[in-house]
C-alpha positions in Angstrom: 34.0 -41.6 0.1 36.7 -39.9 -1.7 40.5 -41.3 -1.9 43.5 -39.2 0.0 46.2 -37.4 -2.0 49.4 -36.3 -1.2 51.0 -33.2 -2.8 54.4 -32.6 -2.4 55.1 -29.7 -0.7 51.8 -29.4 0.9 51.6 -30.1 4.7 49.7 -33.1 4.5 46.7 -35.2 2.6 43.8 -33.6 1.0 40.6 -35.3 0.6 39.9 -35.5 -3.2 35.5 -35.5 -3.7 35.9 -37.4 -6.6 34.2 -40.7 -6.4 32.1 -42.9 -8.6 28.4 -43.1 -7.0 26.9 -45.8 -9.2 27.5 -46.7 -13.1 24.7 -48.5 -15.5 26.9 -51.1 -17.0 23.8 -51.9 -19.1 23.8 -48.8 -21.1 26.8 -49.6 -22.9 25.6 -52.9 -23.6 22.3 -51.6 -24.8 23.1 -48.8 -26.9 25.9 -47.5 -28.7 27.6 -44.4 -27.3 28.0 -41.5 -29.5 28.9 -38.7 -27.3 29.5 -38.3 -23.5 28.3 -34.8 -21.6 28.7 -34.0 -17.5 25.1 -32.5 -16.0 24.9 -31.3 -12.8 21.7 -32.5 -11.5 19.1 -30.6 -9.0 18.6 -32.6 -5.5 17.4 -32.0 -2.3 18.8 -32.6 1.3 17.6 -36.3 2.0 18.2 -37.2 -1.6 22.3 -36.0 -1.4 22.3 -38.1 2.2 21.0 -41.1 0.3 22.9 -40.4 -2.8 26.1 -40.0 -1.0 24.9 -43.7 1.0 24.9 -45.0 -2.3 21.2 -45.5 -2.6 20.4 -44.6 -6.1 19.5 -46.4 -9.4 20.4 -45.0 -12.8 19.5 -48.8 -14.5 15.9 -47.6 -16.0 16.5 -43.8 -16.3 16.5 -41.6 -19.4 17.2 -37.7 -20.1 14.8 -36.0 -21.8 14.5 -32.0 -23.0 11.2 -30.2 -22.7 10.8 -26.5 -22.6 13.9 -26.0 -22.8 15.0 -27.6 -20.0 16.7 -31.2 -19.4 15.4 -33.4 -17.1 16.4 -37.0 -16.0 13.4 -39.4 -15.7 12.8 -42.9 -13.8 16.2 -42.4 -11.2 15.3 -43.7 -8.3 17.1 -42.7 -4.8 16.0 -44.6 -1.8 14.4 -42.7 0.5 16.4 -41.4 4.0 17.1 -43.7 6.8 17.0 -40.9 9.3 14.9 -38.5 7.4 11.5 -36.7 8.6 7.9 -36.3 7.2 10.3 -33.7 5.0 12.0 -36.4 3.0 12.3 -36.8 -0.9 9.6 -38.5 -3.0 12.1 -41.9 -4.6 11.0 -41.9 -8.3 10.2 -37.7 -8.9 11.8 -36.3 -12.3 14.8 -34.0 -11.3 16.3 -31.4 -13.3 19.7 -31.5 -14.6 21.8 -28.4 -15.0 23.2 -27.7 -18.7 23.8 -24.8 -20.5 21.8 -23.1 -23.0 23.5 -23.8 -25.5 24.3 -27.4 -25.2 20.5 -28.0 -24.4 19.8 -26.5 -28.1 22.8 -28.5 -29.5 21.6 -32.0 -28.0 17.8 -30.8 -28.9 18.8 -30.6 -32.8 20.5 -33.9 -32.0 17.7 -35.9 -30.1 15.3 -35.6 -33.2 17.7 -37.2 -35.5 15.3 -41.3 -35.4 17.1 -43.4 -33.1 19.0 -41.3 -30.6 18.4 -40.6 -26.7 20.5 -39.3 -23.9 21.2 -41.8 -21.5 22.9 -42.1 -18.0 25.8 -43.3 -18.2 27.4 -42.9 -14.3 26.5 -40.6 -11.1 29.7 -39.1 -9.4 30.7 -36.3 -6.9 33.2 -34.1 -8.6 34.4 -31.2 -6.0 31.4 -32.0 -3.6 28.5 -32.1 -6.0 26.7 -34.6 -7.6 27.3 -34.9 -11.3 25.6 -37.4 -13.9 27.3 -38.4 -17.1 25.0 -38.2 -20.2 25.4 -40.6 -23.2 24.0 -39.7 -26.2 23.1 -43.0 -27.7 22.0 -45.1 -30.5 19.7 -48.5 -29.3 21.7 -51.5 -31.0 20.2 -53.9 -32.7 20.2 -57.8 -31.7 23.2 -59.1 -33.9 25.2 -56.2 -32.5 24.3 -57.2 -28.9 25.5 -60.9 -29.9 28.6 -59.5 -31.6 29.5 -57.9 -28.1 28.8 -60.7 -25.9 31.2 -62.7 -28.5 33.9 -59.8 -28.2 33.9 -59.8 -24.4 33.8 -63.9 -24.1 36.9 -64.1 -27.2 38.4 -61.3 -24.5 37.9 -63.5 -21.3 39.8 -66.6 -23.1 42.8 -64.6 -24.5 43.2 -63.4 -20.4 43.0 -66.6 -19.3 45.6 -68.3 -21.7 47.7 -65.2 -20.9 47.4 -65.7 -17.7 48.2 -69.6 -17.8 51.3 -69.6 -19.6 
């Protein structure tokens, strides 16, 4: 789960919560990135267990703001192994915790044409589940091209590198 660190002086390791859970690599392909945000996010019991078995899909999800609230939309976490007739419904909407203020921020933001909040990762940080929230621009199909040109130009530059 989490990685071991040592710190000097201390009397031995410390288990550091931080670990990725799952990242949408297509996001970043998909849309441009304007602005990153940390959420916590509103789970039950089976949904943590499965979360922290790393049964979750961020690839079709979305954030969206109504009444004032934020909620993330089309996640999907597996349902429990082990659990009872008391486990978690997969595809349900879950809240996501912000504060006031950056909820009113990123609502001015979200009516600007074009933009939506995106997931962009799900991590634990200190033991709970966060979600990082892109705010995003969908890119158009030349910019998607110019990408997969920039990543291949990329590959061959490491590769001659790496012959030489």
């Amino acid at each position: 789960m989490g990685t071991l660190d040592f710190h000097e002086g201390g009397s031995g390791a410390v288990k550091s919560s931080d670990s990725e859970i799952v990242q949408n690599k297509k996001a970043r392909f998909e849309y441009e990135i304007i602005e990153t945000l940390e959420a916590g996010i509103v789970l039950g019991g089976t949904e943590v267990k499965s979360v922290r078995q790393k049964k979750v899909s961020i690839n079709e999800a979305y954030a969206r703001i109504k009444d004032n609230e934020a909620f993330i939309t089309g996640m999907t976490i597996a349902v429990y192994d082990m659990g009872n007739r008391f486990n978690h419904e997969p595809a349900r909407e879950r809240k996501l915790l912000l504060h006031r203020q950056e909820i009113k921020r990123l609502t001015g933001k979200l009516r600007e044409k074009g933009l939506t909040l995106v997931p962009l990762k799900l991590y634990f940080k200190n033991g709970r589940v966060k979600v990082l929230l892109g705010l995003a621009k969908g890119k158009a199909q030349y910019d998607k091209r110019k990408t997969i040109q920039k990543r291949e130009s990329d590959r061959e530059i490491q590769r001659a590198l790496r012959n030489r």
